[in-house]
Each structure stands twice: as structure tokens, then as C-alpha cells.
N, C-alpha and C positions, 0 to 999 in steps of 0.2 A: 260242409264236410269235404274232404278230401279223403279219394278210393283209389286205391290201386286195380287194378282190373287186370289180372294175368289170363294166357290162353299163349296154346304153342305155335300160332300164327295169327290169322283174322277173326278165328271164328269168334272169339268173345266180342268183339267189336259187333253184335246184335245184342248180345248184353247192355254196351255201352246205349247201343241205341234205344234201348229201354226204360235206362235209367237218365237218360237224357229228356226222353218224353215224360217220363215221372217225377223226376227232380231235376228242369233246367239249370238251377244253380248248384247243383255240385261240382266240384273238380274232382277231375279223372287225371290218371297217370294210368297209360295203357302199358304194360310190357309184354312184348308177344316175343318167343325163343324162338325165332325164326332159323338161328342157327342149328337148332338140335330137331327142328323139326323133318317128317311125323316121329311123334310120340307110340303110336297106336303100335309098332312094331316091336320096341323097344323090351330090352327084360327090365325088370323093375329094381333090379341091384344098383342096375345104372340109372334107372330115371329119379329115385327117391333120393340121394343126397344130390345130385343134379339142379333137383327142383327147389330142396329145401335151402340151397347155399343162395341159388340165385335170386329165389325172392327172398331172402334174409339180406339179401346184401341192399332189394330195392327198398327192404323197410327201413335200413339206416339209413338210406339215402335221401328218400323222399320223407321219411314220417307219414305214414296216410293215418287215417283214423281207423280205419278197415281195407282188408283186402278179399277181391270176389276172385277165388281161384275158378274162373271162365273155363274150364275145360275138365270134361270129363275123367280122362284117365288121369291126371296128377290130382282131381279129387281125390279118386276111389285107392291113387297109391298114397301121396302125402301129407293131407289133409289134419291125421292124428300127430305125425310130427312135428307138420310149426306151428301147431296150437300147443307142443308140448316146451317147442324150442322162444316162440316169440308173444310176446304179450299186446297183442292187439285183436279182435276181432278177425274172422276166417269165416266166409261166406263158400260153401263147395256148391259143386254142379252134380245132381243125378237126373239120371233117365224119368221122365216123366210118364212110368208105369202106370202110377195111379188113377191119373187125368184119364189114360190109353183105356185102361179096365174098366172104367166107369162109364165112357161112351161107349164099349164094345156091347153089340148083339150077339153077334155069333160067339160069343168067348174066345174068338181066339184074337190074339194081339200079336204084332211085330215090336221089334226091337231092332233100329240100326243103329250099329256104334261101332268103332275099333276093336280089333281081335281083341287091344291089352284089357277094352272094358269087359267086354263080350266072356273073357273070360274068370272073369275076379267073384269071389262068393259074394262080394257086395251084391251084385245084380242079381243073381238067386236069392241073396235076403231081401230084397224090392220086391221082386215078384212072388214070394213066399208070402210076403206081408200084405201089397197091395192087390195081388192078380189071383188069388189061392184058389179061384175057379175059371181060370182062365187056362188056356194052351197058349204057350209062349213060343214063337218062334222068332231066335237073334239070328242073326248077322253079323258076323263081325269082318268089316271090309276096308285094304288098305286103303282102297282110289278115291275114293268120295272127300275126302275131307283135301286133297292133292288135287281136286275137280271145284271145290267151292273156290281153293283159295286162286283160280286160274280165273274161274267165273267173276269174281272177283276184281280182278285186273281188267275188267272185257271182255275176257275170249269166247266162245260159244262150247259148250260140255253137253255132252250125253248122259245122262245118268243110266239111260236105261238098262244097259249091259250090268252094273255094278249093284240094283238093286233087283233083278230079275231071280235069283235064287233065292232072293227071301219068300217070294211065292212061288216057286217053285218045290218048296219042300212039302213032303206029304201033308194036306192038309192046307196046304199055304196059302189056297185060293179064297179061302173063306177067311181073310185076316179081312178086317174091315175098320180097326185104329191101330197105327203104327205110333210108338216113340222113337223119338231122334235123340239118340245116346250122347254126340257130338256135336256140342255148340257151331263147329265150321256147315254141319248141315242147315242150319237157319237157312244159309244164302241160296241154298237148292231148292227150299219149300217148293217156289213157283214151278222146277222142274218135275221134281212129287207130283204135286198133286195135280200137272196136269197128265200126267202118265195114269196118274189112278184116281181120278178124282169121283170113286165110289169107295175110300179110305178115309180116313178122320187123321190126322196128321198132328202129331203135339210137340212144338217145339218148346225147348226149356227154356229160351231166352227170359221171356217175361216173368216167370215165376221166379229165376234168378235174380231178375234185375228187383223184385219187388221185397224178396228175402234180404238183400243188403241194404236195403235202404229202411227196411225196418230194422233192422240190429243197429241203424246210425242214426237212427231218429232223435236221439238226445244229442246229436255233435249239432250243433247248430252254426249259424254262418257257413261265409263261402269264404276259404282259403284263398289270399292271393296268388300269383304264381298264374306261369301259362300252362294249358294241359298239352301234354307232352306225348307222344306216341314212343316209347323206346323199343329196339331192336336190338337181338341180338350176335345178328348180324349183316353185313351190307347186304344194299338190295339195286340188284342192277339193273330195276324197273322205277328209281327212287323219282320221278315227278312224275309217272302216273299214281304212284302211293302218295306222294305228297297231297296231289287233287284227293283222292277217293279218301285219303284220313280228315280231309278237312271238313269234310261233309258231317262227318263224325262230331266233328268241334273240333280235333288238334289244329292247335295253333302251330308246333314246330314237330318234329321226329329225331330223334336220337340213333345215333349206331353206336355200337361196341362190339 
């Protein structure tokens, strides 16, 4: 099978790593919108034909068999239109509320994700459905995902300062499982949960990765072809990304 794997920088690349330990032989085609990133700020007038153009443009290009739209917020905006606009398989990303509710004692849960998730009825019909006796308290914060993708590169990041108000709000002290709204949070987990490691921590990487590869379970074979990391736009840190994509399995990286 051949996936496209979209996300607006790194984060989906925990996806990738998912679906690597699950299905070594599939080919991955990673597009990360490096150029337009963050997302989480963005109005949705502009992100929604943004999104739908430019992965319409990777479906003619590449042909995958499916694509795992790795990121939360152009799930929660695009997701209905290029399952309306393109004829292949659409894998989205949500907040993994449910998993959160289930291990919660105290009923109350966190949610950290982007203001654009943080604030969409998607996430109220999540928690409406999954948490309906739970206290939810979101977050929606721009730095963290502008932290993973640094952390990412090497550098050393604080989380602390950026997730401190999600306990801070009345009641906040007694959250005891958080959901991570944004795939870029994978890369933090280790910083989480050692700041609070009396939380239960649920990242969506794995459930993502396990949802597309069930919707591809009839494409059988591996596509020839190198897995490609594409950009879209240059990166002026390009052979430490070269090292850290390779880890991943890319073979080459693309700019445009």
C-alpha cells in the first residue's frame, strides 16, 4: 500500500512511526506545509481551500491508495471536503477524549490542542459523546506545537510555562488523564509526563496509525518508489532534517 501522510510540520511523523512498527512494508509519502505553518492560529476561510488544493494536488501526483490527514486542525476543518472533492480513502485525526474518560477517576479530563481545535463544535461533540460525565478542561495553546517541532531539531524546550494553565483553572488540579489534541505533541510526551507524572497522558499517534491501515488492508503489496518526505517550503536546517527524516525511513526530502 502506498499513504500519504499529511500534517503542518513534524507532528504526523509519530504517526508515521506507528505505522512503520505496524506495517514495515508500506510506503509513505510524508507532506508536511511547513510553509503555511502553524495552523492552530489560522481562520478557517483561509485554511480550508488551502488545505484541500494542496493535498488534491499530492493526490495527482503521487496516487497513494489512502491518505492519513496527521493533524488535527485541518481534520476537524477539511476532512468533509476532499472526501467530497477526491475519490480515495481519508483517514482524520481526533482528540483522543474517549481513551482520556475511560481512565479518568476524578472525572475530570484535560484537553491540549490548538486555539483553531480547542475551539471547533467538533470537540464539544467528542466530549458530549465520549466524556458526558466528565469536566473537561481545553487548552488551546499556540507554543507547544512551535516547541515540539524545535525539540525536534535538538534543541532543549520547557513545556512547563505553556501547559501550566490547563491546571491552573478552577478545578484543574484534579485532572488526572489529559488528551493531546495535536499530533506535534507526541514529541513532548517525555516532557508531560515528567512534569506530571500523576496524569494519564493519551497520545493519538497510535490509534491513527492503526485506523489507516485498517481502511488499507485490501490494498495489498508494496508500491515501488522511494519514500519521500515533501516540504513546502525550504528549510534552512535541511541536513539535520535530512538525518532525523531518515530515521523515520525517508529516503530523499522534496522542497517547493
Amino acid at each position: 500500500m502506498h499513504l500519504i501522510v499529511f500534517d503542518s510540520g513534524i507532528g504526523g511523523l509519530g504517526v508515521v512511526r506507528e505505522i512503520r512498527r505496524l506495517q514495515p512494508e508500506a510506503r509513505i509519502s510524508y507532506l508536511a506545509d511547513n510553509g503555511f505553518f502553524p495552523y492552530g492560529e489560522k481562520p478557517d476561510a483561509v485554511l480550508l481551500p488551502h488545505i484541500v488544493s494542496l493535498i488534491g494536488g499530492a493526490i495527482e501526483r503521487l496516487s497513494p491508495d489512502a491518505v492519513v490527514v496527521a493533524c488535527n486542525t485541518a481534520s476537524t476543518i477539511a476532512l468533509p471536503a476532499l472526501r467530497a472533492a477526491y475519490d480515495v480513502p481519508f483517514i482524520g485525526c481526533v482528540p483522543p477524549i474517549k481513551p482520556a474518560a475511560a481512565a479518568s477517576r476524578s472525572r475530570r479530563i484535560g484537553v491540549l490542542a490548538t486555539a483553531a481545535t480547542v475551539r471547533r463544535p467538533y470537540l464539544s461533540d467528542l466530549i458530549e459523546k465520549f466524556a458526558p460525565d466528565c469536566t473537561v478542561h481545553s487548552l488551546g495553546t499556540p507554543t507547544l506545537a512551535e516547541l515540539a517541532e524545535q525539540k525536534f531539531r535538538g534543541q532543549a524546550v520547557d513545556v512547563a510555562p505553556a501547559i501550566a494553565p490547563l491546571f491552573a483553572q478552577p478545578g484543574g488540579a484534579e485532572i488526572d488523564a489529559v488528551a493531546l489534541g495535536c499530533t506535534h505533541y507526541t514529541f513532548l510526551l517525555p516532557e508531560f509526563e515528567a512534569l506530571r507524572p500523576d496524569v494519564a497522558w493519551f497520545d493519538p499517534a497510535r490509534p491513527v496509525a492503526r485506523q489507516g491501515l485498517a481502511v488499507t488492508r485490501d490494498f495489498a503489496g508494496s508500491p515501488s518508489g522511494t519514500d519521500t518526505a515533501y516540504f513546502t517550503a525550504a528549510l534552512p536546517d535541511l541536513e539535520t532534517m535530512r538525518e532525523k527524516l531518515a530515521a523515520f525511513g525517508f529516503d530523499a526530502i522534496s522542497l517547493s
